[in-house]
C-alpha positions as CSV (number, residue, x, y, z in Angstrom):
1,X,1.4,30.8,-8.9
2,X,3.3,31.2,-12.2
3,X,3.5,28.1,-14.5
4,X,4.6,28.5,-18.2
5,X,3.5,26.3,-21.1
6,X,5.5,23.1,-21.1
7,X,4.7,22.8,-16.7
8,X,0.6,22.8,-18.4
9,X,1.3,19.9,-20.8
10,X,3.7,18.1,-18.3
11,X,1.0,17.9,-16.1
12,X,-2.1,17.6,-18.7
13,X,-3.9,20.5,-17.3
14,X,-5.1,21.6,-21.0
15,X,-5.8,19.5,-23.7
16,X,-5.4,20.2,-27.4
17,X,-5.9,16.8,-28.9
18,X,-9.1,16.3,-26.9
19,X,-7.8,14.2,-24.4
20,X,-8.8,13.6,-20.9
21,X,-7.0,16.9,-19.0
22,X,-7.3,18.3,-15.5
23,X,-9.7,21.2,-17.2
24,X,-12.3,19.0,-18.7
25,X,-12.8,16.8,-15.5
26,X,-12.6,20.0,-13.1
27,X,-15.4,21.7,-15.9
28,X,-18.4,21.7,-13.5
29,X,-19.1,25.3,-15.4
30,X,-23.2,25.8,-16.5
31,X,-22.3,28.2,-19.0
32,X,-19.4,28.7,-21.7
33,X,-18.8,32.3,-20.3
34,X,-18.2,30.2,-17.2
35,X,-15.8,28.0,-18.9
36,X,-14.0,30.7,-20.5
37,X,-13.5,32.2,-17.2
38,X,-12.4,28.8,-15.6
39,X,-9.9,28.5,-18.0
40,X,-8.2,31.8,-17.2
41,X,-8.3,31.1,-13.7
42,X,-6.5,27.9,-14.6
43,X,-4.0,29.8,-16.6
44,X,-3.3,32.5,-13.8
45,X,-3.8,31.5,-10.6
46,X,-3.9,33.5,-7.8
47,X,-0.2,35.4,-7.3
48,X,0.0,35.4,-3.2
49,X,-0.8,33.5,-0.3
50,X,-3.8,36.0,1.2
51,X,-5.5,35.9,-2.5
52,X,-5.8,31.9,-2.6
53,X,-7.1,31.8,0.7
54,X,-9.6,34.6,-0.2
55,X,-10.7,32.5,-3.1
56,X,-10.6,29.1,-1.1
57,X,-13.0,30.6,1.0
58,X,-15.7,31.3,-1.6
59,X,-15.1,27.7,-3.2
60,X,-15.4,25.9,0.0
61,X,-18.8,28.3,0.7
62,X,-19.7,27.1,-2.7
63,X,-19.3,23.4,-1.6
64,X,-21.4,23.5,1.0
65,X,-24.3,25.7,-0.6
66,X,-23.9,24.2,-4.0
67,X,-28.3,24.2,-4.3
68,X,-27.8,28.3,-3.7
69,X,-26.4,28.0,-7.7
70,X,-29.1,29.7,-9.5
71,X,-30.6,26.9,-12.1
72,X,-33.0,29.7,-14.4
73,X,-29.8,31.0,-16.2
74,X,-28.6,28.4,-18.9
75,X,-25.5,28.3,-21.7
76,X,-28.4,29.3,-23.8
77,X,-29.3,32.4,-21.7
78,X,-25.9,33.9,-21.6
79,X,-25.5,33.4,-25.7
80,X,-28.7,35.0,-26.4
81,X,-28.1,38.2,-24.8
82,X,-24.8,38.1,-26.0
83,X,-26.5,38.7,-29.6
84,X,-29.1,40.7,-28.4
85,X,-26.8,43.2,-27.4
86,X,-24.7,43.1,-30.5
87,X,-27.1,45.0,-32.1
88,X,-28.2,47.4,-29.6
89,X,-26.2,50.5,-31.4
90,X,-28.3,49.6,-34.0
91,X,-31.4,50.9,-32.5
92,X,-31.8,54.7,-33.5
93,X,-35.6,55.4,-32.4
94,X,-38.0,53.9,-30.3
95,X,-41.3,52.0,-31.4
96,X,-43.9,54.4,-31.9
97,X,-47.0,55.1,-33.7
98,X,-49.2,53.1,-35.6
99,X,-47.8,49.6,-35.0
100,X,-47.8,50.4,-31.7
101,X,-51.9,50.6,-31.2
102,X,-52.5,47.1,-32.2
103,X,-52.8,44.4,-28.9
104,X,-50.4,41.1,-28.9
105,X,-53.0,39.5,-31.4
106,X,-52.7,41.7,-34.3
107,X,-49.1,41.7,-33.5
108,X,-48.9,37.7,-33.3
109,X,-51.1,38.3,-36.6
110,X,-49.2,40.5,-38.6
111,X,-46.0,41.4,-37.4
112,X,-45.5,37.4,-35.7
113,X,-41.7,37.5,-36.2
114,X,-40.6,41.0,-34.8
115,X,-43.3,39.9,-32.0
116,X,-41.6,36.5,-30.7
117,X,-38.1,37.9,-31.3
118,X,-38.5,40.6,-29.3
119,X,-40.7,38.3,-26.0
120,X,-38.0,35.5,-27.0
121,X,-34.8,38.1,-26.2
122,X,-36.6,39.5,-23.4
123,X,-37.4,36.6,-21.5
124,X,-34.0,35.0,-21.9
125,X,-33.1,39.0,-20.2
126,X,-36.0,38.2,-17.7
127,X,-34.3,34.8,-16.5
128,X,-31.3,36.2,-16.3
129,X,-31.4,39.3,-14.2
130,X,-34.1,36.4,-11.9
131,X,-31.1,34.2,-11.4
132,X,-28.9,37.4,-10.3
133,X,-31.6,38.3,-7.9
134,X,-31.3,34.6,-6.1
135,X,-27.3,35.2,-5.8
136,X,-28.2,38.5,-4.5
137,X,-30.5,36.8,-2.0
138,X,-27.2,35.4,-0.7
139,X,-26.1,38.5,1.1
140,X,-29.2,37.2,3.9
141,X,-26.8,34.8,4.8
142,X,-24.2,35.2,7.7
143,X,-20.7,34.7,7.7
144,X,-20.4,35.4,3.8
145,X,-16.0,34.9,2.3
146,X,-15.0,38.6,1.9
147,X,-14.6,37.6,-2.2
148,X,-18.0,36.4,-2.8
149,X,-19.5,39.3,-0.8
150,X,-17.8,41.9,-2.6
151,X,-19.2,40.1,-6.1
152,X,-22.8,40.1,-4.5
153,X,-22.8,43.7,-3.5
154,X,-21.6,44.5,-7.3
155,X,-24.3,43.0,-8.8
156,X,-26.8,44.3,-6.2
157,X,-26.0,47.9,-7.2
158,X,-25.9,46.7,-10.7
159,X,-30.1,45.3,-10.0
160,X,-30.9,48.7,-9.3
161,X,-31.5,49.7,-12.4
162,X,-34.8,50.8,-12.9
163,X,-35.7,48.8,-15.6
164,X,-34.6,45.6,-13.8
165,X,-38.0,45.1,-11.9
166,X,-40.5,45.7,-14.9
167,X,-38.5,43.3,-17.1
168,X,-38.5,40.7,-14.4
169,X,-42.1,40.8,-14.0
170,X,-42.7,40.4,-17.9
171,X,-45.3,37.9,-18.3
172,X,-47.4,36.4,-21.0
173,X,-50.1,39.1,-20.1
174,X,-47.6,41.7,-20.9
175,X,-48.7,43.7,-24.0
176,X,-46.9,44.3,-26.9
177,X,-46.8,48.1,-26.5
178,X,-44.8,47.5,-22.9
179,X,-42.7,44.7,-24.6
180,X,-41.7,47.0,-27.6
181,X,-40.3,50.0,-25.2
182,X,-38.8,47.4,-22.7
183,X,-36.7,46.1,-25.2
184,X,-35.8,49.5,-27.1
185,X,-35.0,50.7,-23.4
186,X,-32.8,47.4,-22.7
187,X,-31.1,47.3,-25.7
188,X,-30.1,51.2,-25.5
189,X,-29.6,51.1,-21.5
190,X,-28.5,48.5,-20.3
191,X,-26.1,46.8,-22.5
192,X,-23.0,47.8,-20.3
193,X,-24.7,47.1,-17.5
194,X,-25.6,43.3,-18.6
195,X,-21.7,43.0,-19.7
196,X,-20.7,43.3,-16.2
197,X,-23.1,41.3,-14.4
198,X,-22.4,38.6,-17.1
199,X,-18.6,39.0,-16.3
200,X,-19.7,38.8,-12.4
201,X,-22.0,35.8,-13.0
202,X,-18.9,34.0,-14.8
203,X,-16.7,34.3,-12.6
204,X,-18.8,32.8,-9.8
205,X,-19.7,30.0,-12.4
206,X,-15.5,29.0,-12.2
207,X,-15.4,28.6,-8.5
208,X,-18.8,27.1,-7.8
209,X,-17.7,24.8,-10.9
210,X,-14.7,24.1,-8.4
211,X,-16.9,23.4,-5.6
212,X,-19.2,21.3,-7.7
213,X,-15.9,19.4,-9.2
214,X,-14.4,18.8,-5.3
215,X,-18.0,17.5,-3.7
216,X,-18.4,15.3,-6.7
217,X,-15.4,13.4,-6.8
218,X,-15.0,13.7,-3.1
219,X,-11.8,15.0,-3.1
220,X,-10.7,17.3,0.0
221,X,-9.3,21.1,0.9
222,X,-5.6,21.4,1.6
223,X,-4.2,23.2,4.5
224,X,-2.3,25.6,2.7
225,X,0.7,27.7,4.8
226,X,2.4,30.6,3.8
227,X,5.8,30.4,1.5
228,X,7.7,29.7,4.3
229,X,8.4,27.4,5.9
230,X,8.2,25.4,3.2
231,X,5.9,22.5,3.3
232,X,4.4,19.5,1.5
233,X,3.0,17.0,3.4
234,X,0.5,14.7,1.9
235,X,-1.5,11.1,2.7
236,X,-3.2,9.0,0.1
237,X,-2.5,11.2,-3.0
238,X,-3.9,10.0,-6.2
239,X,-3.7,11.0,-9.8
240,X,-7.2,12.4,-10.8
241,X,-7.4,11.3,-14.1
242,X,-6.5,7.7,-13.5
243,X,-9.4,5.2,-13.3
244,X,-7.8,3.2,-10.5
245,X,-5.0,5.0,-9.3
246,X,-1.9,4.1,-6.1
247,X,-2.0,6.5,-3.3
248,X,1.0,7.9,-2.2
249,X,2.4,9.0,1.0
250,X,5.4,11.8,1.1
251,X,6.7,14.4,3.4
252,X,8.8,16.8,3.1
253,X,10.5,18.6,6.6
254,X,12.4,21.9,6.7
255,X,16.0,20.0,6.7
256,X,14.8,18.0,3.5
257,X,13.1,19.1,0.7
258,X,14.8,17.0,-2.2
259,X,14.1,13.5,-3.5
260,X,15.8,11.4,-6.1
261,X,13.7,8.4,-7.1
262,X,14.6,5.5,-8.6
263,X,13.0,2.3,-10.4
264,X,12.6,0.7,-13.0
265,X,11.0,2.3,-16.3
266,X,7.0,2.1,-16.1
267,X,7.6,1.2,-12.9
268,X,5.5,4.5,-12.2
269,X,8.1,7.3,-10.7
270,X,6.6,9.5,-13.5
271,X,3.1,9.0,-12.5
272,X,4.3,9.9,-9.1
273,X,5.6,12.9,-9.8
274,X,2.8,14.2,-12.1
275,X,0.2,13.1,-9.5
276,X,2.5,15.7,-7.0
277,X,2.3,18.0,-9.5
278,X,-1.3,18.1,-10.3
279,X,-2.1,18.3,-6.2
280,X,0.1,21.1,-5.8
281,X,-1.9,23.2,-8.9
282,X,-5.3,22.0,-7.6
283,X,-4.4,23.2,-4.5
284,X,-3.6,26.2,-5.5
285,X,-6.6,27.0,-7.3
286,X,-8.5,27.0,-4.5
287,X,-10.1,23.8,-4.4
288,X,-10.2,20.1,-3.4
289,X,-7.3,17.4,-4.2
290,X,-7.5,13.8,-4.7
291,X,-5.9,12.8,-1.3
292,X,-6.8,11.6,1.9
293,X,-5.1,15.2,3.6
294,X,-2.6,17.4,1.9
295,X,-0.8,20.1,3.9
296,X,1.5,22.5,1.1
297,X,2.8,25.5,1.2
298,X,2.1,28.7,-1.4
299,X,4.5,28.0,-4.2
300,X,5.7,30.5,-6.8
301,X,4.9,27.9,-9.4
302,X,5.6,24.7,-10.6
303,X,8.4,23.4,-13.0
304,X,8.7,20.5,-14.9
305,X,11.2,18.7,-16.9
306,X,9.6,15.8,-17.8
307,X,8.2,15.6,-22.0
308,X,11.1,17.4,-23.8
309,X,10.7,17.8,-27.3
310,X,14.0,19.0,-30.0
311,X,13.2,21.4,-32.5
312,X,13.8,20.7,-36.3
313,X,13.0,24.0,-37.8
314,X,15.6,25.4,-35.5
315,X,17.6,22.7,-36.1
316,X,17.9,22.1,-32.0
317,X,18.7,18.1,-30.9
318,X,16.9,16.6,-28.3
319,X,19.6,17.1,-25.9
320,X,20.2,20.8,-26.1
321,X,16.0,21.1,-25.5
322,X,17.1,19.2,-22.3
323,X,20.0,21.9,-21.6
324,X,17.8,24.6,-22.4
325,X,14.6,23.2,-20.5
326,X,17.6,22.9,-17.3
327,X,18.7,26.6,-17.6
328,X,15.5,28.2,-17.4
329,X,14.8,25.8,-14.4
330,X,18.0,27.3,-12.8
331,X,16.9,30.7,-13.6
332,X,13.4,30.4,-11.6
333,X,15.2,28.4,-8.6
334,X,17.5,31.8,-8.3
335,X,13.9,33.5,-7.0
336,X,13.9,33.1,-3.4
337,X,10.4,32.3,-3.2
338,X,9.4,28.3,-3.1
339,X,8.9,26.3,-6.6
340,X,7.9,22.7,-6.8
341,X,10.3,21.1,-9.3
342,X,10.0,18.1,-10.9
343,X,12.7,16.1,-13.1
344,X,12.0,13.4,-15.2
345,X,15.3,11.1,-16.5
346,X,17.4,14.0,-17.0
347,X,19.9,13.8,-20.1
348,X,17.9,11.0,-22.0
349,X,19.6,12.3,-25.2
350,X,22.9,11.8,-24.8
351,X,24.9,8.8,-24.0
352,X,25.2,7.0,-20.5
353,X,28.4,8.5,-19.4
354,X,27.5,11.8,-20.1
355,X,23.8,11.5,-18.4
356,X,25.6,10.2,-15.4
357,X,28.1,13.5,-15.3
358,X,25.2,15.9,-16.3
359,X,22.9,14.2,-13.8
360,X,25.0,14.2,-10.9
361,X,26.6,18.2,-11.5
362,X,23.0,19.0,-11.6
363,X,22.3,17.3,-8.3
364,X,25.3,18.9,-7.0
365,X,23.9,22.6,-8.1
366,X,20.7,22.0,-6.6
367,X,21.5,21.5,-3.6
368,X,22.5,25.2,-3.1
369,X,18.6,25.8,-3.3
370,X,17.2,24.3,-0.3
371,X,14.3,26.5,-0.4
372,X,12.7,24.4,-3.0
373,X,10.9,21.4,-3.2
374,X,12.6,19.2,-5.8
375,X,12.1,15.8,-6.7
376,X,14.3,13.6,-9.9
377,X,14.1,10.9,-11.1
378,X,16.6,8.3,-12.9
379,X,17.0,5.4,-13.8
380,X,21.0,5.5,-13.5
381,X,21.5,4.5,-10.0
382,X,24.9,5.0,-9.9
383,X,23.9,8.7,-9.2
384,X,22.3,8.3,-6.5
385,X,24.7,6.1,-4.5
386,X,26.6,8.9,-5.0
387,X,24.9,10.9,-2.7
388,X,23.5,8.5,-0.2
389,X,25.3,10.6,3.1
390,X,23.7,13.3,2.1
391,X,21.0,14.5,4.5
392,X,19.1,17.0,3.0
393,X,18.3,14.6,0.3
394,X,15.5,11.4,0.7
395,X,15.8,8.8,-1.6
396,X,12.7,6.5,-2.4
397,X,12.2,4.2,-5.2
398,X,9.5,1.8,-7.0
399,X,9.8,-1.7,-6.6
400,X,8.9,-4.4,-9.4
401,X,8.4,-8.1,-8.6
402,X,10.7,-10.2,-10.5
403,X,10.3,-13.9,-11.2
404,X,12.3,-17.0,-11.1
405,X,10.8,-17.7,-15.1
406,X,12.0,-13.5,-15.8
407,X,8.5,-12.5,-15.8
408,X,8.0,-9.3,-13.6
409,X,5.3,-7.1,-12.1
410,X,5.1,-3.7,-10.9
411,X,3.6,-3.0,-7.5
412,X,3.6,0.6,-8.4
413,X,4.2,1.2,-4.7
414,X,6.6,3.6,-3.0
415,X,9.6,2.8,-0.6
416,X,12.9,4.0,0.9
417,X,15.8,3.1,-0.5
418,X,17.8,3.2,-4.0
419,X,16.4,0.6,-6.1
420,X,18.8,-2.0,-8.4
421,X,15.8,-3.4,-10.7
422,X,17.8,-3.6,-14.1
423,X,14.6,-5.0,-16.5
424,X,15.3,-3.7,-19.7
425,X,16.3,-6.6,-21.1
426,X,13.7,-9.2,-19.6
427,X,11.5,-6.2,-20.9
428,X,12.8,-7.0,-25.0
429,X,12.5,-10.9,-24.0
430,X,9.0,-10.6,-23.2
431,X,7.9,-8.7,-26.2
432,X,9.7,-10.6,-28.4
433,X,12.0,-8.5,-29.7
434,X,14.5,-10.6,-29.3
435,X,12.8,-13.1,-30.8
436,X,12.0,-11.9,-33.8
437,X,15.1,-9.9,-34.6
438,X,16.8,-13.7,-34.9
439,X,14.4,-14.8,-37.0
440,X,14.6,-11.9,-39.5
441,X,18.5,-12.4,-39.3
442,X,17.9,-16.1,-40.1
443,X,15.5,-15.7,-43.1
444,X,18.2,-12.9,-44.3
């Protein structure tokens, strides 16, 4: 799946404000390598149908073995052979002669720092290559996903160094004559070696931070189908990072794969949309999704036109960002494989005439891509009647309660239909706008 910058911040899946995102509630990860490695995966996920079902496999493995996670290897582990390692070109000769005839006591006596560095760095090594051993152990297991199997056996063959078993068995009986040609040994040997089962362990961290994320939150696994036919069916969908959030029921069928929505602003079609999209990129890395069932095909990617912003520097208004945010979705929808598309109140920056023209030749356009799942918002219903005999397109809208005294409330619930809630002004009435603008007018 291929989603470019402005689909991540659409749907909050990063965070550069500190913010609640998608990342930092899926961040199950023990270690920062782990995180690191989450975050790529979040930033390319896998690019066909076989590989998300490969790595599907491992997370859901991971869900169900979850106390299999190896809990000796700590953030703290990982960062201190990160910089015991940095200096391992350093070391020219190893420890020999005098200093080496004295026992731990003399050493603890007289050379106490270089003594506790050196059993410091190599029991963090220790730990470390113990908690590679217990994923190793995993291979005892039957009916192992092909990914996680392939990682095992890598770091098997990696265990077999020779200097794995002595440095696991370090204890505090271990002399100082033994630690001191360990650690020259380690440090000179098997710094490459530790890269790549540190790469090996991080990856693993990402998915069984997945796992950990999905069980937690009780979330469940899609049914995910190949590109085609095209498919997104889904009951009880929720937004993840909402505290008490509407579920949502929408299906899509091979004849119909568009829907305009209508309602009232706030009512919640953006909400909507962004929950949709936020399934659909769970889902495709591989893990659980805040519904009660979702069945989607693989998607190419996601696009969004929903936050536009102008550009000053470049002396860009707000509406040509909206043009330009509009042809590069026409350029992806020219791909024949699926996207998910979502539009947000297209054409905010110009005026209502020319929203309604832009609006409704976009709709027009595409209609010629029926292979993609689109769904558009607006708030100018006039649009939409305009394409109400149209079957390949499902129209649903929000409805708001509105009151005999022109106080309203929204239900934030989904239904058929074009809506013809016009609130805007009860909305100034109640804030009092209104209000106050006559009262600055009187006092001028």
């Amino acid at each position: 799946m291929q989603n470019d910058i402005i689909t991540l911040n659409d749907l909050s899946i990063f965070s550069a404000d500190g913010s609640e995102s998608v990342f930092s509630l899926i961040d199950k990860t023990s270690t920062q390598a782990g995180r690191e490695m989450l975050r790529k995966h979040l930033q390319n996920p896998p690019n066909d149908y076989h590989q998300l079902i490969l790595y599907q496999d491992v997370i859901k493995f991971w869900y169900h073995n979850l106390e299999l996670w190896p809990k000796i290897i700590l953030n703290g582990t990982i960062v201190m052979l990160e910089k015991y390692f940095e200096s391992a070109d350093s070391i020219s000769a190893p420890p020999h002669g005098f200093t080496l005839l004295f026992n731990s006591y003399f050493q603890k006596l007289f050379n106490r720092d270089e003594y506790f560095l050196i059993r410091f760095s190599l029991s963090h090594l220790s730990d470390f290559l113990k908690g590679c051993r217990e994923l190793v152990d995993i291979l005892n297991m039957s009916e192992i996903p092909i990914l996680l199997q392939k990682d095992l056996l890598s770091i098997k063959e990696e265990l077999s160094h020779y200097l794995v078993e002595p440095i696991i068995n370090i204890s505090n009986d271990t002399g100082y004559a033994a630690l001191a040609t360990l650690n020259y040994k380690a440090r000179r040997e098997m710094k490459s070696l530790c890269i790549r089962l540190i790469n090996s362990y991080s990856k693993m961290d990402a998915l069984q931070a997945l796992a950990r994320a999905t069980k937690g939150n009780n979330w469940v696994f899609p049914v995910i189908t190949p590109a085609f036919p095209v498919c997104f069916q889904t009951d009880d969908l929720t937004h993840p990072l909402l505290s008490n959030p509407t579920g949502y029921q929408l299906s899509f069928d091979t004849n119909c794969k568009f829907l305009v929505l209508t309602g009232a602003n706030m009512s919640g079609k953006t909400t909507f949309m962004r929950s949709l999209g936020v399934a659909a990129f769970m889902a495709h890395l591989g893990m659980g999704v805040a519904a009660k069932k979702l069945e989607i095909s693989f998607l190419q990617g996601i696009i969004t036109n929903m936050h536009i912003q102008d550009n000053i520097l470049k002396g860009e208004s707000y509406f040509f960002a909206e043009v330009q945010r509009m042809k590069q979705t026409a350029i992806k929808l020219l791909q024949h494989e699926p996207h998910l598309v979502l539009m947000d109140e297209l054409f905010k920056g110009t005026n209502v005439h020319d929203a309604y023209e832009c609006t409704k030749v976009v709709i027009e356009g595409l209609l010629y891509h029926p292979d993609h799942l689109m769904i558009l918002s607006t708030h100018l219903y006039e649009v939409a009647q305009q394409f109400t005999d149209n079957k390949a397109i499902q129209f649903s809208y929000f409805t708001t309660l509105l009151n005999e005294d022109d106080s309203y409330r929204f239900t934030y619930k989904i239904q058929k239909g074009i809506s013809n809630d016009r609130i805007g002004y009860r909305i100034l009435q109640k804030e009092g706008i209104i209000q106050l603008l006559k009262g600055r007018d009187k006092d001028i």
